[in-house]
C-alpha positions as CSV (number, residue, x, y, z in Angstrom):
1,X,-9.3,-17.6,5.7
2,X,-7.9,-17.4,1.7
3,X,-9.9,-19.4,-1.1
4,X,-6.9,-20.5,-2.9
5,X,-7.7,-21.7,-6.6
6,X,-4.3,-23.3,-9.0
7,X,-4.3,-24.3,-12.3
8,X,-1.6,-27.6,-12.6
9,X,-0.8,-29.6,-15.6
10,X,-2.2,-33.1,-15.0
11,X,1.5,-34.0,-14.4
12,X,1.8,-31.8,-11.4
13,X,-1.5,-32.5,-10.2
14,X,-0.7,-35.1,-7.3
15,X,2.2,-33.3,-5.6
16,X,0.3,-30.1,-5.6
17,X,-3.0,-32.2,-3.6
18,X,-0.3,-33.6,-1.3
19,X,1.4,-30.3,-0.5
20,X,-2.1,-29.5,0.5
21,X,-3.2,-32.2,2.6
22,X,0.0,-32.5,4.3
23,X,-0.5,-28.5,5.4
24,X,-2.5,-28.8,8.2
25,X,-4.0,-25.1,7.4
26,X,-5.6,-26.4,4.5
27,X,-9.6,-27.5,4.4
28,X,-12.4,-27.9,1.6
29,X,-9.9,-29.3,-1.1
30,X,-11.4,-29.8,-4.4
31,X,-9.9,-30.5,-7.7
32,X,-11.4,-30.6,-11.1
33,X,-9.7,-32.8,-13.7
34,X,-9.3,-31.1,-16.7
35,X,-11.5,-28.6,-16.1
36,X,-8.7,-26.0,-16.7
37,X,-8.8,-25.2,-20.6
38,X,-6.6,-21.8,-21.0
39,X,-3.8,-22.8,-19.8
40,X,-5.0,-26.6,-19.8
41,X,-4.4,-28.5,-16.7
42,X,-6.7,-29.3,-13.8
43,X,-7.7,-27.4,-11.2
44,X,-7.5,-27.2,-7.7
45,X,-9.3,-25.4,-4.7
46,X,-8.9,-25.0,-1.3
47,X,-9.6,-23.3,1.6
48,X,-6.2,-22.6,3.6
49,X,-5.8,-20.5,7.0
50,X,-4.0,-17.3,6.3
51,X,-0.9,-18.0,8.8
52,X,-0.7,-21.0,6.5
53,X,-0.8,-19.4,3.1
54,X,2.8,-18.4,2.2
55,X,4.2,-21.3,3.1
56,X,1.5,-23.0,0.8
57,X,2.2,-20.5,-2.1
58,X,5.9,-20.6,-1.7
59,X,5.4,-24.8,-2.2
60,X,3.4,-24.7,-5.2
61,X,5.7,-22.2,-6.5
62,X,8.5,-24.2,-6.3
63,X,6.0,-27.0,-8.9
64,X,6.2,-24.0,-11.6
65,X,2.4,-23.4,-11.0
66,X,2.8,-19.6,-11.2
67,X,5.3,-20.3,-14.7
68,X,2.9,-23.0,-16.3
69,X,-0.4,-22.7,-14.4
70,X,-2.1,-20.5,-11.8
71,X,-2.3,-19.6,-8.6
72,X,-4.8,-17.0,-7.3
73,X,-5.9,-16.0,-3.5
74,X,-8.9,-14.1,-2.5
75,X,-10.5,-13.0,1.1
76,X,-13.0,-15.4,2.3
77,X,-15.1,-13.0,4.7
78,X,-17.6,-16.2,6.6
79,X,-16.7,-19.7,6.7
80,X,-19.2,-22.0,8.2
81,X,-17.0,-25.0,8.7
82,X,-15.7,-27.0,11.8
83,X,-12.9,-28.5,8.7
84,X,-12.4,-24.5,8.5
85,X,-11.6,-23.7,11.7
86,X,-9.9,-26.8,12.6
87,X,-7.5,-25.7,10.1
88,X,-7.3,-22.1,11.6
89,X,-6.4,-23.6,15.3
90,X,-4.3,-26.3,13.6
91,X,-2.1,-23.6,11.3
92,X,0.8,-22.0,13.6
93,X,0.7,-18.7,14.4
94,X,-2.1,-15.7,14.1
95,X,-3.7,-15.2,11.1
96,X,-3.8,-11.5,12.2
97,X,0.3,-11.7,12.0
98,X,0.6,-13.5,9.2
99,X,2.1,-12.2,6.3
100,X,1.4,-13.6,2.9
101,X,4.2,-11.8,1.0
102,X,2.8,-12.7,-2.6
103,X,-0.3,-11.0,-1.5
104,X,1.6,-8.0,-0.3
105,X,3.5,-7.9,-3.9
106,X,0.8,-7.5,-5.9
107,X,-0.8,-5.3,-3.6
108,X,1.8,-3.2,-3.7
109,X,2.8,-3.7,-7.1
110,X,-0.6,-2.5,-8.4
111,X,-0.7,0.6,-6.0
112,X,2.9,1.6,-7.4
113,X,2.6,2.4,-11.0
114,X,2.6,5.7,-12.4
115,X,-1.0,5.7,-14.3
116,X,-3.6,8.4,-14.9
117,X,-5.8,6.6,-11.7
118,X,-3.0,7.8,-9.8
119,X,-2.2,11.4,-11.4
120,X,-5.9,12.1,-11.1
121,X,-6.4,11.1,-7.5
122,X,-3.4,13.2,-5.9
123,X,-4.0,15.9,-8.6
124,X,-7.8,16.3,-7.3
125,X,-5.9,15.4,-3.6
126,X,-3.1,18.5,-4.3
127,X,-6.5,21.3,-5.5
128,X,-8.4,20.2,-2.1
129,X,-5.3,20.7,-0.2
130,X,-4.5,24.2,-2.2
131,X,-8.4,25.2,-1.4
132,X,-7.9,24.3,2.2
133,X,-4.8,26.7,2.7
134,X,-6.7,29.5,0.8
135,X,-9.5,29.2,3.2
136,X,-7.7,28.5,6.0
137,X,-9.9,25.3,6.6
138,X,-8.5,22.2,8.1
139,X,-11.7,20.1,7.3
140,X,-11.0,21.1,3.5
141,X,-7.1,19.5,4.3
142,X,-8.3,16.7,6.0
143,X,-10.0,16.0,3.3
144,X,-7.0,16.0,0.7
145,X,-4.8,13.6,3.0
146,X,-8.0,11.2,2.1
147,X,-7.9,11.4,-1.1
148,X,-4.0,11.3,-1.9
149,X,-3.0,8.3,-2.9
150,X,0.6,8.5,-2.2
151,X,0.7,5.3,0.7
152,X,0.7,3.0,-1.9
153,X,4.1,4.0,-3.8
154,X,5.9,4.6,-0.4
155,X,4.7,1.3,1.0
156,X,6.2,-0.5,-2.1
157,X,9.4,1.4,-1.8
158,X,9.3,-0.2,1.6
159,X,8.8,-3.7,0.8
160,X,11.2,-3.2,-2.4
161,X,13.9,-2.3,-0.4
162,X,13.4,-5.3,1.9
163,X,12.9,-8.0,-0.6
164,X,15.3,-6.7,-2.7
165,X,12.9,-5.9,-5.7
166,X,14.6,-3.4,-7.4
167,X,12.0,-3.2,-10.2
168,X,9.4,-2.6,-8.0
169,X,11.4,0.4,-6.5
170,X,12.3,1.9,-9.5
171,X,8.5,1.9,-10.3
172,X,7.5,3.2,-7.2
173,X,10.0,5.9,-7.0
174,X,9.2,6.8,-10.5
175,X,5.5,7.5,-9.4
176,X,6.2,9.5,-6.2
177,X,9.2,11.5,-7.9
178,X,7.3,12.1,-11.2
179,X,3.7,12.1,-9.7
180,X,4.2,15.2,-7.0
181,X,5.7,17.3,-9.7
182,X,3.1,17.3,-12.1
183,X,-0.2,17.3,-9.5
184,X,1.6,20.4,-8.5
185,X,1.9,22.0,-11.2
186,X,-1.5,21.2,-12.5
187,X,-2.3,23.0,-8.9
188,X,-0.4,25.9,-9.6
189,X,-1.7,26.4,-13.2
190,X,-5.2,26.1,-11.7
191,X,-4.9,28.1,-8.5
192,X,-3.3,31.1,-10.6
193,X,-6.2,31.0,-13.6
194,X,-8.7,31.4,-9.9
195,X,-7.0,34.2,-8.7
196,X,-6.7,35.5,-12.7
197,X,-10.8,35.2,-12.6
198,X,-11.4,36.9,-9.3
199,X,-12.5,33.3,-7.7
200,X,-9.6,33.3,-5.3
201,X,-8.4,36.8,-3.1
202,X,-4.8,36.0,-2.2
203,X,-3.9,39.3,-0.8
204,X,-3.8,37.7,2.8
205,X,-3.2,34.7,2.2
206,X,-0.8,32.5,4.6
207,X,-1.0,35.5,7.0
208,X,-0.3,35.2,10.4
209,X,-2.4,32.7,12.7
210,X,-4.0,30.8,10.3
211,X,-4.7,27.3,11.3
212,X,-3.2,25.7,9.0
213,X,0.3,26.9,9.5
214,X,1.3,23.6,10.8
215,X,1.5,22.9,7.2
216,X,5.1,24.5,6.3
217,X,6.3,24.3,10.2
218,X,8.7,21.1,10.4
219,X,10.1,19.8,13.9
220,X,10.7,16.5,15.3
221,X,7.2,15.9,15.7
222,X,7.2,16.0,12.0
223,X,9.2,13.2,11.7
224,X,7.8,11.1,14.9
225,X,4.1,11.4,13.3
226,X,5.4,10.6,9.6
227,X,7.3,7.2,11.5
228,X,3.9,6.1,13.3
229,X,2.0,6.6,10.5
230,X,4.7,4.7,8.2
231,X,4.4,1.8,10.9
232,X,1.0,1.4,11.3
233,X,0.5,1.7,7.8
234,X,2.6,-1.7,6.9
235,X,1.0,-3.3,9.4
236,X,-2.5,-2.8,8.2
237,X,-0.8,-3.9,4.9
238,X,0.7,-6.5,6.1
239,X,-2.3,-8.1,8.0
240,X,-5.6,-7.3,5.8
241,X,-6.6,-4.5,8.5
242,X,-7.1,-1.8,5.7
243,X,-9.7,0.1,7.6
244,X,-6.9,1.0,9.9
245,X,-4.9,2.9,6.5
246,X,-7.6,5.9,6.7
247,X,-5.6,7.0,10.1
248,X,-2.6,6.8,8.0
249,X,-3.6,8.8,5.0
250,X,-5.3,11.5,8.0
251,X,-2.3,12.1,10.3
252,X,0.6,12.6,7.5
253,X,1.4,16.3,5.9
254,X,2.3,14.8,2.7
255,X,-0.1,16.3,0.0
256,X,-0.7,18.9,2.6
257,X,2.4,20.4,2.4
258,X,2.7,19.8,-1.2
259,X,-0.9,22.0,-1.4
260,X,0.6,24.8,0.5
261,X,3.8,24.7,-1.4
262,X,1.9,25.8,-4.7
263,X,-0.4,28.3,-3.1
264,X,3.0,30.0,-1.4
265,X,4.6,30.7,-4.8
266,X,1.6,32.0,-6.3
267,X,1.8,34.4,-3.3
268,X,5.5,34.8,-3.2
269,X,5.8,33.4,0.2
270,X,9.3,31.5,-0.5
271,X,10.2,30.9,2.9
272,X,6.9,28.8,3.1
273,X,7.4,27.5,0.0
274,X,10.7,26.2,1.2
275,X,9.2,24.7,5.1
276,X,6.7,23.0,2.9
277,X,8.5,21.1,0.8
278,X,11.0,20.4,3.7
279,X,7.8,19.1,5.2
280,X,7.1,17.1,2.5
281,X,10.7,15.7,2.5
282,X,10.6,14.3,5.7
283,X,7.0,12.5,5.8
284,X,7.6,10.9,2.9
285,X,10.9,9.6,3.9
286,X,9.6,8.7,7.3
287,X,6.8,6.8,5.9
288,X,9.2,4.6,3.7
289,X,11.9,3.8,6.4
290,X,9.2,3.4,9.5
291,X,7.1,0.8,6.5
292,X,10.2,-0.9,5.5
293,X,11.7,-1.8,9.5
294,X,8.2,-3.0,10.6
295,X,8.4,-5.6,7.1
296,X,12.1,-6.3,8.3
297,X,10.8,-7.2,11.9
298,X,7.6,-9.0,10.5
299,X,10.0,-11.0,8.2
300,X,12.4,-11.7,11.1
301,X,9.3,-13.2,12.9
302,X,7.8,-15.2,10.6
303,X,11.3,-17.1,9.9
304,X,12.0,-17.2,13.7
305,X,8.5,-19.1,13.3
306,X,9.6,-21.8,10.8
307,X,7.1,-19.9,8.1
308,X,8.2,-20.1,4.9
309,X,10.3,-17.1,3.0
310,X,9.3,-14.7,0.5
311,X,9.7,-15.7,-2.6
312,X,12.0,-13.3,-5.1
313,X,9.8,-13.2,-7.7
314,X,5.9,-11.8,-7.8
């Protein structure tokens, strides 16, 4: 279940607590009056089953509560209640396949701005990946796909595109198109000042055999592996199963590729430099448009179901 907490002006107050009650997802409803002081109002909490939540949002919405109040969610993770799970086998649906798509924009949202958080992560994620192709170490490149934190932009491009959030795509792109560029060339600087100082031999480097080769080498399997990782990472998105996004960020050749790029112009190796960027081409792009048909079909489902629609705004 969500914990569901809105701030109302005292005007607003009773068709917000009958929106709730007449939700049949709803339970523990509580409201404060005039407890709210910035902005001032009263406010109301609730407990509401996830498969319920949207619809809920997208009603008190429609009051002005996110213009002139509040309206927050957060995960409750136990809830000893029969009213609690009366209202999970009374809300329609799975909460497992429920999408609340206000949650999903500001998760989204967040994880698609350009900030140092985000340089930092795939720079650090770009030097592992570089460190793993020198040494010819998949557990080092494992590793980076960890650490990069690319998912997050590709999945908002992905639910840009189908909500028809062009700001949010613009800001996405901004950090995927900006933030590869520079982690790589922060790579490159460093990865030529360790061969400078004698830390790095790169006289056979990206020889033949190496283990790592799969790196540079695109083929359709490139493509298939990029869509099923696009797809089951909108899913775990899309229905709080997080833990699932660490097989995501593990079986794509995104900062991978982008590691081996750098290391093959320090070397010279444009031919490698040229498969790995082609590699990184086609995992991002097959990440975005796998994400982006799973939100269609979730969104297609969830209407088919008489749920409530996303709202345009977030």
């Amino acid at each position: 279940m969500l914990h569901l907490r809105a701030i109302c002006p005292a005007e607003s107050t009773e068709r917000a607590i009958e929106i709730l009650r007449e939700q049949e997802g709803t339970a523990h409803l509580v409201v404060h009056r005039g407890a709210a002081v910035s902005p001032v109002g009263d406010l109301i909490e609730a407990d509401v089953a996830r498969e319920a939540a949207d619809e809920i949002v997208e009603a008190l919405c429609e009051l002005e509560l996110d213009h002139v109040g509040g309206i927050t969610l957060e995960a409750i993770d136990t809830a000893l209640s029969d009213s609690a799970d009366r209202a999970e086998e009374a809300a329609p649906g799975e909460g497992a396949d429920a999408v609340v798509w206000q949650e999903l924009l500001s998760r989204t949202g967040e994880e698609s701005r350009l900030n140092v958080t985000f340089l930092s992560f795939l720079t650090i994620a770009c030097l592992l990946a570089a460190v793993g192709v020198v040494t010819d170490s998949p557990v080092t490149i494992v590793g980076a796909m960890v650490v990069g934190p690319e998912f997050g932009p590709l999945a908002a491009i992905a639910v840009g595109l189908v909500l028809r959030r062009w700001d949010l795509v613009r800001r996405a792109v901004l950090a995927v198109v900006a933030g590869f560029p520079l982690a790589m060339l922060i790579t490159l600087g460093a990865t030529a000042l360790a061969e400078t100082a004698g830390l790095l031999d790169l006289s056979k480097v990206l020889g033949s055999e190496h283990q790592v080769d799969f790196i540079y080498e695109v083929g359709p399997f490139s493509l298939i592996v990029a869509v099923l990782a696009g797809a089951a990472g909108m899913l775990s998105m899309t229905s709080a199963k997080s833990a699932a996004l660490v097989g995501v960020f593990i079986s794509v050749t995104t900062v991978p590729a982008a590691g081996y790029a750098v290391v093959a112009v320090v070397v010279g190796e444009w031919g490698k430099f040229g498969g790995s960027i082609q590699q990184l081409a086609v995992n991002l792009a097959g990440i975005v448009l796998a994400a982006a048909i799973v939100l269609m079909l979730r969104r297609r489902g969830q209407r088919g179901r008489g749920v409530g629609r996303p709202l345009s705004r977030g």
